[in-house]
ROPA-672575 format. One line per field, with one value per residue (C-alpha): residue in three letters; residue number from 0; z, y, x. Coordinates in Angstrom, 2 decimals. Example, Ala and Ser with C-alpha at 12.3 -4.5 7.8 and 13.67 -1.06 7.14 Angstrom:
res: [ALA/SER];
n: [0/1];
w: [7.80/7.14];
v: [-4.50/-1.06];
u: [12.30/13.67];
This chain:
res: [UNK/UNK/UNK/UNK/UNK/UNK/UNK/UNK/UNK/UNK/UNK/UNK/UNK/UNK/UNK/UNK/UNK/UNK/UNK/UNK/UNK/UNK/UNK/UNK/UNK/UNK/UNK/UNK/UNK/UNK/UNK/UNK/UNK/UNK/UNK/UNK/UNK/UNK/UNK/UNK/UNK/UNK/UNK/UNK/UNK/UNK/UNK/UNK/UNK/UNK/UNK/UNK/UNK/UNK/UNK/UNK/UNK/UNK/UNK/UNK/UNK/UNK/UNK/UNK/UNK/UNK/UNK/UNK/UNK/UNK/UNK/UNK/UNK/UNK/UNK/UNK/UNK/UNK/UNK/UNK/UNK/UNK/UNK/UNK/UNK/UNK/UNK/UNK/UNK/UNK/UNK/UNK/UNK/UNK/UNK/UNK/UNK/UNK/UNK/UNK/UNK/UNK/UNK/UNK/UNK/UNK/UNK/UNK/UNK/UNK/UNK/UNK/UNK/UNK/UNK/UNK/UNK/UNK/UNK/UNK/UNK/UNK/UNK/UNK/UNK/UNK/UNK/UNK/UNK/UNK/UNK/UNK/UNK/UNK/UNK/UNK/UNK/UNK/UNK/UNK/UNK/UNK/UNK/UNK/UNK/UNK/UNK/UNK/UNK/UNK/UNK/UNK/UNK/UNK/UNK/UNK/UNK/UNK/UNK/UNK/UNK/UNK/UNK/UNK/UNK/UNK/UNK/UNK/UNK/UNK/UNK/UNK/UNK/UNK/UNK/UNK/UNK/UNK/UNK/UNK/UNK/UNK/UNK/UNK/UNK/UNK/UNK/UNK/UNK/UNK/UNK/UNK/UNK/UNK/UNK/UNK/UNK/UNK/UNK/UNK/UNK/UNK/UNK/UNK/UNK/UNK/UNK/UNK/UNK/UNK/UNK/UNK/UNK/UNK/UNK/UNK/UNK/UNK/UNK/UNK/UNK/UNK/UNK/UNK/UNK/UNK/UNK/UNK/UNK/UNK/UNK/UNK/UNK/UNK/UNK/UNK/UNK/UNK/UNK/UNK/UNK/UNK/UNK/UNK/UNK/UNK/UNK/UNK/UNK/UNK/UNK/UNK/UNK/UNK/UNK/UNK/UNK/UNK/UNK/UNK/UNK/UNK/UNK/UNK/UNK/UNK/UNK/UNK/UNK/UNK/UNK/UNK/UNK/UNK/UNK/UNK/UNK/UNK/UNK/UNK/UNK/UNK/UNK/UNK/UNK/UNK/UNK/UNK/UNK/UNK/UNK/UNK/UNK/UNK/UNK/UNK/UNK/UNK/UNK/UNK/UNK/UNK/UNK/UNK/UNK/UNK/UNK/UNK/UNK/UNK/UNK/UNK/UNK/UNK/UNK/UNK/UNK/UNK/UNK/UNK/UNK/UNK/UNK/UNK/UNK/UNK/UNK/UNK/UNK/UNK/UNK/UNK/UNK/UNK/UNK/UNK/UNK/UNK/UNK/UNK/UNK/UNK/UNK/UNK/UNK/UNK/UNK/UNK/UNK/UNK/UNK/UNK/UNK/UNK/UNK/UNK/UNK/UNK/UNK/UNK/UNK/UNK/UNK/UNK/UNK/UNK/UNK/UNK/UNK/UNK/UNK/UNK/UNK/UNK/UNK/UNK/UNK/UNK/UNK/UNK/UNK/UNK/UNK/UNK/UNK/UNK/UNK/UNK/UNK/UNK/UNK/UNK/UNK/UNK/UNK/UNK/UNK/UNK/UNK/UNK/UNK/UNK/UNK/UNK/UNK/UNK/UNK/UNK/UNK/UNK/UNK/UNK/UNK/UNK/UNK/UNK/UNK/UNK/UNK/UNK/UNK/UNK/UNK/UNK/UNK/UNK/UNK/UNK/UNK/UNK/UNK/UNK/UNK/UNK/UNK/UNK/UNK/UNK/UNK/UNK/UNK/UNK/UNK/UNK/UNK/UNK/UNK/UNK/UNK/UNK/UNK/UNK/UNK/UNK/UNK/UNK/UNK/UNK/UNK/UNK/UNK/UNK/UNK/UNK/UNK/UNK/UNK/UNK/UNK/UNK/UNK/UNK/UNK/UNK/UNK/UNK/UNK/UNK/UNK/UNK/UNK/UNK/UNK/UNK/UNK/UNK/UNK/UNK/UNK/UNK/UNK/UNK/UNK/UNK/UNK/UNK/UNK/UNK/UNK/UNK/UNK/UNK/UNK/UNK/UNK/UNK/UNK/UNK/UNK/UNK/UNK];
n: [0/1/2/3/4/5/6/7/8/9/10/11/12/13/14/15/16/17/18/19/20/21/22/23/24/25/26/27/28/29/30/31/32/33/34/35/36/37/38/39/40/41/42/43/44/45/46/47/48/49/50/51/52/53/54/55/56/57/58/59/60/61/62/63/64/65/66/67/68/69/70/71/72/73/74/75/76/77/78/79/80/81/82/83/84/85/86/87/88/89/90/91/92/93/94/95/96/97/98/99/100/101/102/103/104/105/106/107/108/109/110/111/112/113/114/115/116/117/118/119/120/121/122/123/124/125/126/127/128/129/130/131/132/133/134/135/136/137/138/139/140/141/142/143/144/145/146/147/148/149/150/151/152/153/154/155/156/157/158/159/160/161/162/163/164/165/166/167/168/169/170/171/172/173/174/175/176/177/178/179/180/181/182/183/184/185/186/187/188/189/190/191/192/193/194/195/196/197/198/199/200/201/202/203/204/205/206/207/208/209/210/211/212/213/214/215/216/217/218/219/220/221/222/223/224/225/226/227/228/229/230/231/232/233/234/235/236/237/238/239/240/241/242/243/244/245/246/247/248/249/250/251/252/253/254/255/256/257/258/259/260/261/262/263/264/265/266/267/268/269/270/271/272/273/274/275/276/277/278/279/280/281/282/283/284/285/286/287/288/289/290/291/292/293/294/295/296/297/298/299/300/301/302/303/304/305/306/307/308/309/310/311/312/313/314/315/316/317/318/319/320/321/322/323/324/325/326/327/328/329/330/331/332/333/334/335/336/337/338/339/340/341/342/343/344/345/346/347/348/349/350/351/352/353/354/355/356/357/358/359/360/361/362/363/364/365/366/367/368/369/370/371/372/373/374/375/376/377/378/379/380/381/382/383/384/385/386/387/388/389/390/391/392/393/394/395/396/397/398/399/400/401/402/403/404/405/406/407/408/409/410/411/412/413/414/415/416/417/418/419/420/421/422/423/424/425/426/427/428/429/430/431/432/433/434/435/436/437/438/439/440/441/442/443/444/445/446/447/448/449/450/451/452/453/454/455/456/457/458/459/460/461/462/463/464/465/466/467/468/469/470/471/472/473/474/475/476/477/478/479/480/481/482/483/484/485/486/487/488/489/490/491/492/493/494/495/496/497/498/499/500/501/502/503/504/505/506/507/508/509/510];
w: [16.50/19.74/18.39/14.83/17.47/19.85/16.31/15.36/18.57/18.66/14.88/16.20/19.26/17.22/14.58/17.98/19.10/16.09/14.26/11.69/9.62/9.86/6.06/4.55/2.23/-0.98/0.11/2.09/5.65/7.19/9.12/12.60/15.31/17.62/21.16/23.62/26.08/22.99/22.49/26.60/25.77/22.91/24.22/27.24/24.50/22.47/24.36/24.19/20.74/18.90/21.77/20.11/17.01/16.70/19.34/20.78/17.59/15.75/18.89/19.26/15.23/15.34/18.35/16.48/15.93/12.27/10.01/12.37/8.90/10.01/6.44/4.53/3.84/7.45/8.79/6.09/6.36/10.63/9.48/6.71/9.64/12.24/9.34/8.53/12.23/13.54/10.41/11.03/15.05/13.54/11.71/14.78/16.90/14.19/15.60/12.21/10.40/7.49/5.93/2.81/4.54/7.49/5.43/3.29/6.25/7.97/4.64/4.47/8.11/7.86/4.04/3.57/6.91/9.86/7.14/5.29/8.13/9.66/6.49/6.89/10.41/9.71/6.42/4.73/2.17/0.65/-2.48/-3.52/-4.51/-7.92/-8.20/-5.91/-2.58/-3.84/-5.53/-2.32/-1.15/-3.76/-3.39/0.42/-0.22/-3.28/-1.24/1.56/-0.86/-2.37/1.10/1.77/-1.89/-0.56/2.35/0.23/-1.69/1.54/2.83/-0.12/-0.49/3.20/2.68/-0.35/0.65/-0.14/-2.75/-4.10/-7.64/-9.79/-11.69/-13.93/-12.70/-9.41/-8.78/-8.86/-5.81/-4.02/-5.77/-4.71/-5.43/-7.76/-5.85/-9.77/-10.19/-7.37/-7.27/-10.59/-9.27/-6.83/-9.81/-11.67/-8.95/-7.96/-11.81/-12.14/-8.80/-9.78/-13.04/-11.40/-8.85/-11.22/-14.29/-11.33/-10.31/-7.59/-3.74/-2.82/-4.39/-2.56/0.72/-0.66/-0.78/-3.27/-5.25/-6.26/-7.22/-9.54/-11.52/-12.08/-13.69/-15.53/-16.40/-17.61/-20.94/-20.17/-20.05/-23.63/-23.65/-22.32/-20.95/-17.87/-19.43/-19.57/-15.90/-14.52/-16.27/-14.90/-11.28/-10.92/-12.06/-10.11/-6.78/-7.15/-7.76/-5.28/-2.84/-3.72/-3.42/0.13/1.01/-0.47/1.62/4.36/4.39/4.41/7.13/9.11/8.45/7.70/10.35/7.35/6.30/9.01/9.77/5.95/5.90/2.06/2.80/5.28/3.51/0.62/2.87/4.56/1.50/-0.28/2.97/2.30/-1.62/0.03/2.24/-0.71/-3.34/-1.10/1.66/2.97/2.14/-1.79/-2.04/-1.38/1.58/0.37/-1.82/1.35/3.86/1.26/1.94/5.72/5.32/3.31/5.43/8.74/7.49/6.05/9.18/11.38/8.94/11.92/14.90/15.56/17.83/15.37/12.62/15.47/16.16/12.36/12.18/15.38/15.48/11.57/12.76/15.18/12.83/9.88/11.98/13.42/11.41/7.72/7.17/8.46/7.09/3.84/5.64/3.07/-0.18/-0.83/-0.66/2.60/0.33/-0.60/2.56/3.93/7.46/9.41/12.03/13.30/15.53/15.52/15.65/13.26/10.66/8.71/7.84/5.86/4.45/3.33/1.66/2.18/-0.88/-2.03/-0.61/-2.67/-5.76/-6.16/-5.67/-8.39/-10.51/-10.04/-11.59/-14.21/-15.21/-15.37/-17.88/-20.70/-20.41/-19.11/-20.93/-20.57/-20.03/-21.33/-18.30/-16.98/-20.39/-20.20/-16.81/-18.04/-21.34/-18.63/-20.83/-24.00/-24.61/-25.80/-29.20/-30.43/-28.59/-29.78/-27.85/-24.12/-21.39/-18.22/-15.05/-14.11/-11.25/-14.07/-16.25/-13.34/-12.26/-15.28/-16.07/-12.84/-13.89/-11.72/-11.90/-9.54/-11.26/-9.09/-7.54/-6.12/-7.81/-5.20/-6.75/-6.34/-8.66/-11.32/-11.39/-11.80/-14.31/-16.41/-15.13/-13.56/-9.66/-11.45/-12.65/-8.90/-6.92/-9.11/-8.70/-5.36/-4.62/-7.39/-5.17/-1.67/-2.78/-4.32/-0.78/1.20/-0.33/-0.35/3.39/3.26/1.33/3.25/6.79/5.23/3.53/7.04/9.29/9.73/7.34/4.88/1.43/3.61/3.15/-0.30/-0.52/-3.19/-1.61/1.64/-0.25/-2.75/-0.21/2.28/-0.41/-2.08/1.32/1.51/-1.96/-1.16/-0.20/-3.34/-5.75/-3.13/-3.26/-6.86/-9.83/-11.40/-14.02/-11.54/-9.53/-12.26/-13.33/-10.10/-9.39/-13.17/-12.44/-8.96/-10.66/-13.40/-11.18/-8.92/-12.24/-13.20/-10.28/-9.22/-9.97/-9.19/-8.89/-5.94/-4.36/-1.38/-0.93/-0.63/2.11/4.45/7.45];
v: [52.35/50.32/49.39/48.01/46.08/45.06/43.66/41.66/40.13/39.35/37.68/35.55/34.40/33.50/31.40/29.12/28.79/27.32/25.23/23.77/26.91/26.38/26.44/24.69/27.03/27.61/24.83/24.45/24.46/20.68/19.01/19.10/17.21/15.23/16.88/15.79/14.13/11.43/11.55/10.47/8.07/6.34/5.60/3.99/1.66/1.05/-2.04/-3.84/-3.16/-3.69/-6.87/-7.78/-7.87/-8.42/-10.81/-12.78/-13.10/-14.91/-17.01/-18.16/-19.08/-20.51/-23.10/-24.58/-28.34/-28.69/-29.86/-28.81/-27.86/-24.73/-24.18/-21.01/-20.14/-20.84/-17.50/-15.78/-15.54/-14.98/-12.15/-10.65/-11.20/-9.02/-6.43/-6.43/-5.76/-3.55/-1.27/-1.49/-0.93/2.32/3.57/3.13/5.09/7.72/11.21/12.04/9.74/7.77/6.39/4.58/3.58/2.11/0.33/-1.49/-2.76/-3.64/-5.90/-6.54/-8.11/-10.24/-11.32/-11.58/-12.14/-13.78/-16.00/-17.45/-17.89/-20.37/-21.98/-22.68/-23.77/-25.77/-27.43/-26.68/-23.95/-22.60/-23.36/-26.72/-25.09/-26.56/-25.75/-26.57/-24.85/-23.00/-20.92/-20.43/-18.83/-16.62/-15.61/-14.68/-12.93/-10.57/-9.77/-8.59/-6.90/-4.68/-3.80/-2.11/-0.73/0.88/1.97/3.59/5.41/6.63/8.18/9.66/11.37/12.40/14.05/16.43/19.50/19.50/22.66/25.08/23.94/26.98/28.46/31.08/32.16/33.43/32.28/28.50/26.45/22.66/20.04/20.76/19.32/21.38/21.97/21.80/19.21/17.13/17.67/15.54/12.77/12.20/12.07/10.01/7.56/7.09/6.56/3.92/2.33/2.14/0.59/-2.36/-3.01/-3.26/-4.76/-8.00/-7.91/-5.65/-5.10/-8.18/-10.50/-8.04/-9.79/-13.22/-14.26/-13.39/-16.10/-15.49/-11.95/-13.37/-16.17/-13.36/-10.80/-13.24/-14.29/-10.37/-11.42/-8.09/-9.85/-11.57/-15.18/-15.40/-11.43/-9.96/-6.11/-5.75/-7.11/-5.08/-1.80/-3.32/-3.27/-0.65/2.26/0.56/0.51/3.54/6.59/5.74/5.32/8.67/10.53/9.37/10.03/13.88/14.46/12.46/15.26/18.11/16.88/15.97/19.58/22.24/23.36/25.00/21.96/20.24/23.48/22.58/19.69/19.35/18.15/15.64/14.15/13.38/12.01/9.59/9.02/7.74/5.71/4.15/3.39/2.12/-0.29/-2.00/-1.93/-2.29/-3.91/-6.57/-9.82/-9.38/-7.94/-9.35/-9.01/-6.73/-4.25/-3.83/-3.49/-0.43/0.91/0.53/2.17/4.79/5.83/5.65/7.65/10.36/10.56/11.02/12.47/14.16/11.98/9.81/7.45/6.46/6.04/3.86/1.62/0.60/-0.26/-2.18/-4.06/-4.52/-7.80/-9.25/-8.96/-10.66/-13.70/-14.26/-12.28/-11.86/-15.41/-16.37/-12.90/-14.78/-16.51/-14.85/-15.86/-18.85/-20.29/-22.66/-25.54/-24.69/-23.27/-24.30/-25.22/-22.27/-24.47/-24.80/-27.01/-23.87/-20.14/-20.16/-23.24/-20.18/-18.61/-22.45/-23.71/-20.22/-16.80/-16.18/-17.71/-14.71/-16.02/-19.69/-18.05/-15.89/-18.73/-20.42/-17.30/-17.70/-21.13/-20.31/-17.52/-20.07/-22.16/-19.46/-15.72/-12.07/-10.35/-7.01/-5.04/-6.57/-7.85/-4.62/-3.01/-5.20/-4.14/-0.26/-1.64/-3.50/-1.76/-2.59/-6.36/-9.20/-9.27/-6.40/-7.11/-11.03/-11.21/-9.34/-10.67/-12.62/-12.19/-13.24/-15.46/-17.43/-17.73/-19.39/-21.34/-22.66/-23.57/-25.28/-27.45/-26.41/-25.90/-23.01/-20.12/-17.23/-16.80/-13.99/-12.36/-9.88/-6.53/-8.43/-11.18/-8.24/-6.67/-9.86/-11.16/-8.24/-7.39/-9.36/-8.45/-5.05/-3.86/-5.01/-3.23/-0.16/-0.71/-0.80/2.09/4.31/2.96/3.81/7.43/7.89/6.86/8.93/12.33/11.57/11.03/13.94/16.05/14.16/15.01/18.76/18.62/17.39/20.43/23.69/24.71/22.58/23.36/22.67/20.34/20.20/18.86/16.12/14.89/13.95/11.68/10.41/9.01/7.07/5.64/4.42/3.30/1.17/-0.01/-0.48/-4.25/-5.10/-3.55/-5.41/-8.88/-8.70/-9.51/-6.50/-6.51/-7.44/-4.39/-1.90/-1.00/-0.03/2.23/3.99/4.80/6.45/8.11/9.13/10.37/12.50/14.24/15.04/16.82/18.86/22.00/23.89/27.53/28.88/29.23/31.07/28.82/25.94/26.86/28.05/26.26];
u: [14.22/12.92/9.94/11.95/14.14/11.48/9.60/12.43/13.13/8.79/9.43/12.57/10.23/7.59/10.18/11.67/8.19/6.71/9.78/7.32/7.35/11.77/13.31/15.84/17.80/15.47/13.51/9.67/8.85/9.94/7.28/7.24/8.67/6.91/6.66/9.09/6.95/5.99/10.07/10.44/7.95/8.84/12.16/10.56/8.50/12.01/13.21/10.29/8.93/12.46/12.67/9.87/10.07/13.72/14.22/11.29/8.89/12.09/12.95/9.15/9.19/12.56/11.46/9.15/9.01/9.55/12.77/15.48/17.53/19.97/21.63/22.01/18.42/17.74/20.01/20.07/16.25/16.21/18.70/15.79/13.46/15.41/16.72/13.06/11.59/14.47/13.47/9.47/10.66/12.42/9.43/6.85/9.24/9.44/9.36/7.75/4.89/6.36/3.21/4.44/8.14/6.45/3.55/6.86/8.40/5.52/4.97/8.43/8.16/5.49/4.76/8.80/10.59/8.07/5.89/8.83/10.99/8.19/8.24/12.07/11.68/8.70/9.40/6.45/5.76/1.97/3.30/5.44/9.25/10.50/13.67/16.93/17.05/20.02/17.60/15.78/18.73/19.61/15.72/16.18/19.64/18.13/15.42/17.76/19.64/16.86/15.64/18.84/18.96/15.46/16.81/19.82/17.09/15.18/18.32/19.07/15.42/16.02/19.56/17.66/15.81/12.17/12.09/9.05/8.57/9.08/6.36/5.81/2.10/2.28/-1.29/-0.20/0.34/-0.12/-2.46/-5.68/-9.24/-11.66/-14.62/-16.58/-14.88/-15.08/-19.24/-18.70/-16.76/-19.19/-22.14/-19.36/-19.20/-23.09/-23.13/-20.53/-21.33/-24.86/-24.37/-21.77/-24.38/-27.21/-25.02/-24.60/-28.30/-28.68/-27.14/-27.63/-24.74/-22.69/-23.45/-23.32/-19.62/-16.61/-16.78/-19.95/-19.42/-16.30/-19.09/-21.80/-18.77/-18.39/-21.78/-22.05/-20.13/-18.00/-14.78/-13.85/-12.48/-8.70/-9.15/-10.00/-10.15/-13.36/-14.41/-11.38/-12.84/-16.36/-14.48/-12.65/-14.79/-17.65/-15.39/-12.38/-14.29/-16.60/-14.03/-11.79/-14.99/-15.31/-11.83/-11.78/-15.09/-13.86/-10.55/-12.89/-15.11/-12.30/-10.12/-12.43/-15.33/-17.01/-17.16/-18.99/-21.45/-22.65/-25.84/-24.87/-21.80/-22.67/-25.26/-23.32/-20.49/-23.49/-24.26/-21.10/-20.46/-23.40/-22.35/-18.95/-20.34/-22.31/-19.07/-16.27/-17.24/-15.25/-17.72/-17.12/-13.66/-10.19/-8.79/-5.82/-8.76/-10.91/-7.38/-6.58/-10.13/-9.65/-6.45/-6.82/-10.30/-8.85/-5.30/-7.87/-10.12/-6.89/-4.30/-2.15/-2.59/0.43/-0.82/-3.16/0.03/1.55/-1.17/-1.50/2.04/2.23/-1.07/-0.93/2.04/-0.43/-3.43/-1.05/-0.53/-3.93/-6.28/-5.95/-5.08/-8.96/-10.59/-11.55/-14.47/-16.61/-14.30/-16.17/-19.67/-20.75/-20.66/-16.93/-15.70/-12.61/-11.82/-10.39/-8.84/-5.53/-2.85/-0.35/-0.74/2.06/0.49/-1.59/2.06/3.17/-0.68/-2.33/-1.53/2.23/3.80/5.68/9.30/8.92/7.64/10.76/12.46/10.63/10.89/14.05/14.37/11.92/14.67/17.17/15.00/15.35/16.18/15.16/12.14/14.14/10.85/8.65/6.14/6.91/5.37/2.27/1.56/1.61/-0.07/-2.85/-5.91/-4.99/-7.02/-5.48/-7.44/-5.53/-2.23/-1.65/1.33/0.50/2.28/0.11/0.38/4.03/2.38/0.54/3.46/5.05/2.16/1.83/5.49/5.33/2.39/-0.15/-3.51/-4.44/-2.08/-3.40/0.41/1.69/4.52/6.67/7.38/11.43/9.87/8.58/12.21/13.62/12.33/12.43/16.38/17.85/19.79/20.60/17.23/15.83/18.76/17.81/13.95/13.96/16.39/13.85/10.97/12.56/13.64/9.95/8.51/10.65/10.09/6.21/6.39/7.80/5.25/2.56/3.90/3.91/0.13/-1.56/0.07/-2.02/0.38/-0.63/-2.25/-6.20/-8.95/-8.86/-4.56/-4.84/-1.51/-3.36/-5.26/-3.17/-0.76/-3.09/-4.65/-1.08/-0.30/-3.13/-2.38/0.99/0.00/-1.44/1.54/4.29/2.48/1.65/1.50/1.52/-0.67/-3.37/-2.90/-1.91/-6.35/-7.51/-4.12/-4.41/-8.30/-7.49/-4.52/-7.12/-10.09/-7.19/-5.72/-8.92/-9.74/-6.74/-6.06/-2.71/-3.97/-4.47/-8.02/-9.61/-12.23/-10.37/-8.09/-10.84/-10.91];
């Protein structure tokens, strides 16, 4: 009887001490807390980072020399911009990582709160607004509005239990990688990758500059006239698989000291790095592909280690404003370089890449001008692979459209994942979009907090992958258009469901 009580009172001990492995009822084990010395500490950071962002950022913007209008747009844009930063403050000080909710506000922030309130204070937008400024305001009020419809979704995802899917073979568990099958995605990706780099004449137009990589795609003849099918195929196969391949090796270098003890393993991990730096290096790729690599690498590296979750978020504001508006030195030949000089920290944030505010404002009045497609851009998007000589009457990108009903002549436009719902739906369809797309984030957070514990599924989880790799990607899909982003997102979704399996396996959970 003692040693049945002194058992009991060893198990409860042993339950306090590690409250990771703590259940909701018929649900799985929450992921942990953060310890409470990083608690003491993050309050002692919360007055300046939320002072920050909140407060001083705004006031440094909104003194600015520039138009000195203070109508409608003006506040209801600084209010976006604090809503915006008091949110991205809120995920930083996160006692648990929030990958894909912190990578949305940190977007949110900068591409939809700092950028376009400079514009505002400024006077001067990237792109020239068509349409009356009323419809500048109903753009900055919608987009406040589905930010708290994704916030409404987040706490609803956070008020659910996580629950054990039920199965009827006992043997089935977590996503994990097929070690078969994931020796074949890395001979499917030196394949692919091999054939892009010699299809374009070898490694070295991968040094040259991005805009020559664009002319010799399409030099190949791959992509038929009026469709970019082919050259996305051409792309994507050439760049995804060889960057998943990294990632899931990446994982079980970083996880399992099997792993690391094994000279197989590292070599093919040197030697996908190697493939990585020629296909997705940062010379020949947009700026938002090669930020997803960085991303996604350094999240899969470092899957459980806060600080480096913190840094991302907090340093990813200052590199927006002073970085990534210069990082496409390498876009364009010397000859057609443009001058990466500048009167104003801020000027970047009204000449350069942050349109997305004004062209839901011109969406907007394009809307106006005839009706909603009810689903329709939405179904060319999914329908991205199907070419326009069997589908007549496929939908472009929603950018173009709007470029072109503008009248201008450079129609690669950004189209806000606001703009995509909008279009389709109207203020309905985007209040319901967004609040699908914040409850979707939240529970993954949630998954992925619980696939990079010890408790986690091990080094083969397919989850702690999938959801660096989305964050990453997260960019692309929120700045848009669509269509644009939907081939390289439907390969990686490909490669991943051809390599999981859901049965549990011994090997793959040895450490």
């Amino acid at each position: 009887m003692t040693s049945v009580h002194t058992s009991a009172r060893e198990q409860a001990a042993r339950t306090v001490a590690r409250p990771e492995y703590s259940r909701a009822r018929g649900g799985v084990p929450e992921p942990p807390e953060q310890p409470i010395a990083w608690s003491m500490l993050s309050r002692a950071l919360s007055v300046p980072l939320i002072l920050g962002l909140v407060c001083f950022l705004p006031a440094v913007i909104a003194a600015q020399p520039g138009s000195e209008v203070r109508d409608t747009a003006y506040w209801l844009q600084l209010v976006l911009t604090c809503y915006a930063g008091a949110r991205l403050a809120t995920m930083i000080l996160s006692t648990r990582r929030r990958l894909l909710q912190g990578v949305f506000w940190m977007f949110v922030y900068i591409a939809m709160g700092v950028a376009p309130f400079a514009q505002v204070v400024i006077g001067q937008t990237p792109t020239p607004m068509v349409g009356p400024r009323q419809d500048l305001v109903t753009a900055i009020a919608m987009v406040l509005v589905g930010c708290a419809a994704y916030d409404l979704g987040a706490l609803l995802a956070s008020r659910r239990p996580l629950r054990r899917r039920t199965v009827s073979v006992r043997s089935w568990g977590p996503a994990l990688a097929h070690p078969v099958r994931l020796r074949l995605l890395v001979l499917v990706a030196f394949a692919a990758s091999a054939f892009y780099v010699l299809k374009l004449g070898g490694p070295a137009v991968f040094f040259s500059s991005r805009q020559e990589i664009n002319e010799t795609v399409a030099a190949t003849g791959v992509a038929a006239e009026g469709s970019n099918v082919g050259s996305a195929f051409l792309k994507g196969f050439g760049q995804v698989p060889a960057l998943l391949a990294l990632l899931l090796y990446t994982r079980r270098l970083a996880t399992s000291y099997r792993a690391r003890r094994t000279p197989s393993t590292v070599l093919v991990w040197v030697a996908l790095g190697a493939l990585n730096l020629v296909v997705n290096n940062p010379i020949s790729n947009a700026r938002y592909w090669f930020l997803t690599v960085l991303m996604a690498f350094v999240f899969t590296a470092l899957p459980s280690s806060a600080a480096v979750y913190r840094t991302v978020l907090a340093t990813g504001v200052v590199g927006a404003l002073v970085v990534f508006p210069y990082a496409d030195k390498f876009r364009y030949d010397d000859e057609a370089q443009r001058s990466a000089q500048s009167a104003s920290v801020f000027e970047p944030l009204v000449t350069k890449d942050y349109d997305q505010m004004v062209m839901f404002a011109n969406t907007i009045s394009w809307v106006d001008t005839r009706e909603h497609t009810y689903g329709r851009q939405l179904a060319g998007s999914a329908l991205f692979f199907v070419p326009r000589a069997v589908w007549s009457g496929k939908p472009e990108d929603t950018g173009v459209r709007v470029g072109q009903w503008m009248g201008l002549r450079m129609t690669n436009l950004s189209a806000p994942l606001w703009t995509e719902f909008w279009v389709d739906f109207g203020a309905s369809g985007m209040i319901g979009g967004l609040a699908l797309i914040g409850y979707a984030a939240a529970r993954t957070d949630r998954r992925y907090a619980l696939a990079v514990t010890r408790a986690g599924p091990g080094p083969g989880s397919v989850l702690a992958i999938a959801a660096p790799l989305i964050a990453g990607y997260t960019f692309i899909l929120l700045r848009g258009p669509l269509l644009q982003a939907a081939g390289k997102l439907a390969i990686a979704a490909l490669c991943l469901l051809l390599i999981t399996t859901f049965r549990e396996q011994r090997a793959a959970r040895r450490r």
